[in-house]
C-alpha atoms as an extended CHARMM CRD file, in Angstrom:
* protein
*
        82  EXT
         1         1  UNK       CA             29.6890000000       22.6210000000      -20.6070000000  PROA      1               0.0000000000
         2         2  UNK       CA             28.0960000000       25.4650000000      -20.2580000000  PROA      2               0.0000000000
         3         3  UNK       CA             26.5400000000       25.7410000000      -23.3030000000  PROA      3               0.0000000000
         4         4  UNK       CA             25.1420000000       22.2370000000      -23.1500000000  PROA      4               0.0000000000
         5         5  UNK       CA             23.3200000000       22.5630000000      -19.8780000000  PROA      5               0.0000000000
         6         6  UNK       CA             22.0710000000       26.4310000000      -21.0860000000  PROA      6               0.0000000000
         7         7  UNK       CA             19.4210000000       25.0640000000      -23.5190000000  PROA      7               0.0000000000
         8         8  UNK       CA             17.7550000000       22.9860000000      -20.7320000000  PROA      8               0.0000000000
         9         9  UNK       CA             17.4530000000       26.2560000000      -18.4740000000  PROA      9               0.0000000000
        10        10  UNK       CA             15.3650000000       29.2300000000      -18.4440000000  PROA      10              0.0000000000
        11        11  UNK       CA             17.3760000000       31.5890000000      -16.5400000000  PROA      11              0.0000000000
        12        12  UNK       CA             20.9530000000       32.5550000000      -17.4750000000  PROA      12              0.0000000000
        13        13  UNK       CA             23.8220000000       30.9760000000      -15.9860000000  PROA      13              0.0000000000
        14        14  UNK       CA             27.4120000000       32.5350000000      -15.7510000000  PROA      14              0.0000000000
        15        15  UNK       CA             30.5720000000       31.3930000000      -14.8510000000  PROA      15              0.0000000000
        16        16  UNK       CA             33.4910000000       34.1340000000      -13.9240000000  PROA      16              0.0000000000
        17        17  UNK       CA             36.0920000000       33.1230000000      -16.8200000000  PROA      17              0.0000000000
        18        18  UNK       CA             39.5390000000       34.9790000000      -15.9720000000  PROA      18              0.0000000000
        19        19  UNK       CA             41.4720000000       36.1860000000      -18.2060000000  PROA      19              0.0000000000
        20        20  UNK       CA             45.2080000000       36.5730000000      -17.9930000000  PROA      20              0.0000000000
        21        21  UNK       CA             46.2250000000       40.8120000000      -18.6070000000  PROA      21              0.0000000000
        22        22  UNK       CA             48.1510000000       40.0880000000      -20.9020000000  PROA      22              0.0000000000
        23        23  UNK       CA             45.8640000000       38.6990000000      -23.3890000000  PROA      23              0.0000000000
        24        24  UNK       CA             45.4500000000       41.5270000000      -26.7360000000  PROA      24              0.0000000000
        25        25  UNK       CA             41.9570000000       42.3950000000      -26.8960000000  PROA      25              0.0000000000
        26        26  UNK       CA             40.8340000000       40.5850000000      -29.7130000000  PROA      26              0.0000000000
        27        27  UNK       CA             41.4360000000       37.3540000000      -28.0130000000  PROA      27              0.0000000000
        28        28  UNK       CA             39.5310000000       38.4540000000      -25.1800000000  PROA      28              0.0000000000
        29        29  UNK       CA             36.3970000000       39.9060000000      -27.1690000000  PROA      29              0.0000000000
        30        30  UNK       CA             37.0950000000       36.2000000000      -28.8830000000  PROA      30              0.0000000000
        31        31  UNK       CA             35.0990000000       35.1330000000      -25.2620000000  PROA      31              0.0000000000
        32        32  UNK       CA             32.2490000000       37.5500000000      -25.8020000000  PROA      32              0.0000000000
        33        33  UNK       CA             32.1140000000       36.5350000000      -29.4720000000  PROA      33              0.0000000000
        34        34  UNK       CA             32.5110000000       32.6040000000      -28.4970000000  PROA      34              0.0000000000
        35        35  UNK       CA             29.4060000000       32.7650000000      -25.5320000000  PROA      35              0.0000000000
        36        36  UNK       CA             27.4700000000       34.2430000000      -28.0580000000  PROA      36              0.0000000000
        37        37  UNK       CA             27.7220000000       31.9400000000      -30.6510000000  PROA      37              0.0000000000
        38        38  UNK       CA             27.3460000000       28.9410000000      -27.7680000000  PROA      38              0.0000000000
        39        39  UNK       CA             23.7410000000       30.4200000000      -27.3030000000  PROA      39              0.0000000000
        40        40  UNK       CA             25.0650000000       31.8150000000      -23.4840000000  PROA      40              0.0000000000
        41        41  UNK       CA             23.0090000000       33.5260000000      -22.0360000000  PROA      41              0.0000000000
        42        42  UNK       CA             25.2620000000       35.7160000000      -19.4070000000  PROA      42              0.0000000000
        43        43  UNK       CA             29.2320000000       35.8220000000      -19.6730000000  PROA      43              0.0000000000
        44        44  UNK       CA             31.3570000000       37.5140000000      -16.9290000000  PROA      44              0.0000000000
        45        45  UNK       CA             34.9210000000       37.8840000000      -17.5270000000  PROA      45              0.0000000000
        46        46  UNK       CA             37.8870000000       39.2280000000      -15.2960000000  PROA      46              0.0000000000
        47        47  UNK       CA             41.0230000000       40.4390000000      -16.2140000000  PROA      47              0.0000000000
        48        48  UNK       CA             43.3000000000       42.5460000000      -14.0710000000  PROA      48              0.0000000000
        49        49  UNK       CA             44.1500000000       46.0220000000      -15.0020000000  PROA      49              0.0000000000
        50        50  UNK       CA             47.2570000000       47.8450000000      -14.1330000000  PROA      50              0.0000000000
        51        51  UNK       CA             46.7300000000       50.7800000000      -11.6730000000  PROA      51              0.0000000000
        52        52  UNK       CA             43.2870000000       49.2280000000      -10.8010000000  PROA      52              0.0000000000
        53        53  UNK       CA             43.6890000000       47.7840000000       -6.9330000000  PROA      53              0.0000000000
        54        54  UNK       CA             42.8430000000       44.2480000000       -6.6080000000  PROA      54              0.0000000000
        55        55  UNK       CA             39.2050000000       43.0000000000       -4.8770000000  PROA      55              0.0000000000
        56        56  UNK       CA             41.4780000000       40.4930000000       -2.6300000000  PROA      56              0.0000000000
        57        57  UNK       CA             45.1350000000       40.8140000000       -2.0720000000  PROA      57              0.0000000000
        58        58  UNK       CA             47.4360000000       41.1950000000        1.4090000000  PROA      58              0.0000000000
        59        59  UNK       CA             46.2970000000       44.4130000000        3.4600000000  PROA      59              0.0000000000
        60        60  UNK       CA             49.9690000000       45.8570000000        3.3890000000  PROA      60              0.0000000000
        61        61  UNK       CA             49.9290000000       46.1610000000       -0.1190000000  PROA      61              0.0000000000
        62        62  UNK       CA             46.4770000000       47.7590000000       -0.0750000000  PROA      62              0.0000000000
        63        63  UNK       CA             46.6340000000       51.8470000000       -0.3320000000  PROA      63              0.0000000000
        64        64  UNK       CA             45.4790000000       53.1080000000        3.2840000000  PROA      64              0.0000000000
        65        65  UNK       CA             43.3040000000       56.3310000000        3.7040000000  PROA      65              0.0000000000
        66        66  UNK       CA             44.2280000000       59.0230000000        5.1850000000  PROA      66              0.0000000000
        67        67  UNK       CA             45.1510000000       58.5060000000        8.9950000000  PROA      67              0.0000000000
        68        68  UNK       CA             44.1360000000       54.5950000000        8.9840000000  PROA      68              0.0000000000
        69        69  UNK       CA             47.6660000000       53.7760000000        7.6180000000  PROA      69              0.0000000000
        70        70  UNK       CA             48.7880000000       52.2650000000       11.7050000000  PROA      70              0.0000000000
        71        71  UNK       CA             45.1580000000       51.0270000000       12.1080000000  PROA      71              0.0000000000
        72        72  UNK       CA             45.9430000000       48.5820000000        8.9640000000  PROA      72              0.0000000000
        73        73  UNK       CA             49.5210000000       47.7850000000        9.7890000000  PROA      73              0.0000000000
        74        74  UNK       CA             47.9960000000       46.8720000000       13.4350000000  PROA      74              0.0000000000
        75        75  UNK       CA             45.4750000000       44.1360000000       11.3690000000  PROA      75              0.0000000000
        76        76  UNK       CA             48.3180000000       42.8510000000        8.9790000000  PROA      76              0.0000000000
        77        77  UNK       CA             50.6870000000       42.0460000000       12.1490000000  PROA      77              0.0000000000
        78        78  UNK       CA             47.4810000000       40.4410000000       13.7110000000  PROA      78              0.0000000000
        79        79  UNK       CA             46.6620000000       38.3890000000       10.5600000000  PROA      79              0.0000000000
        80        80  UNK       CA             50.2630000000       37.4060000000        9.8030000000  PROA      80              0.0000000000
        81        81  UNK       CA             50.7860000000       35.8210000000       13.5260000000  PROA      81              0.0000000000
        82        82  UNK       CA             47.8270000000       33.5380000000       12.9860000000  PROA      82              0.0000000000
């Protein structure tokens, strides 16, 4: 759809395509390959990465710096009666 609408428009348009981690490589530079060939001009991807920390997940599961490890467990109690 994409593709279709991409001729018509001057300026690039991207939508974030995720990726599941488990997908081998080649599939996923498949999507790079793929937007090219569509005529695309911008392509974001995301695909989680092990030992990389999440942009959104639950704040208990979140690695706390030094000495704001009560501060956060304060928040998550907070959050969690809501």
């Amino acid at each position: 759809m994409q593709a279709v609408l991409q001729a018509h428009v001057d300026n690039a348009i991207s939508k974030t395509i995720h990726v599941p981690a488990e997908t081998p490589f080649e599939a996923f530079a498949g999507v790079y390959e793929r937007a090219y060939e569509k005529g695309l001009k911008g392509c974001t991807t995301f695909r989680p990465a092990a030992g990389v920390e999440a942009v959104l997940g639950p704040v208990a599961e979140r690695a706390a710096p030094c000495g704001a490890d009560a501060s956060l467990k304060r928040i998550a109690r907070a959050a969690e009666s809501r």
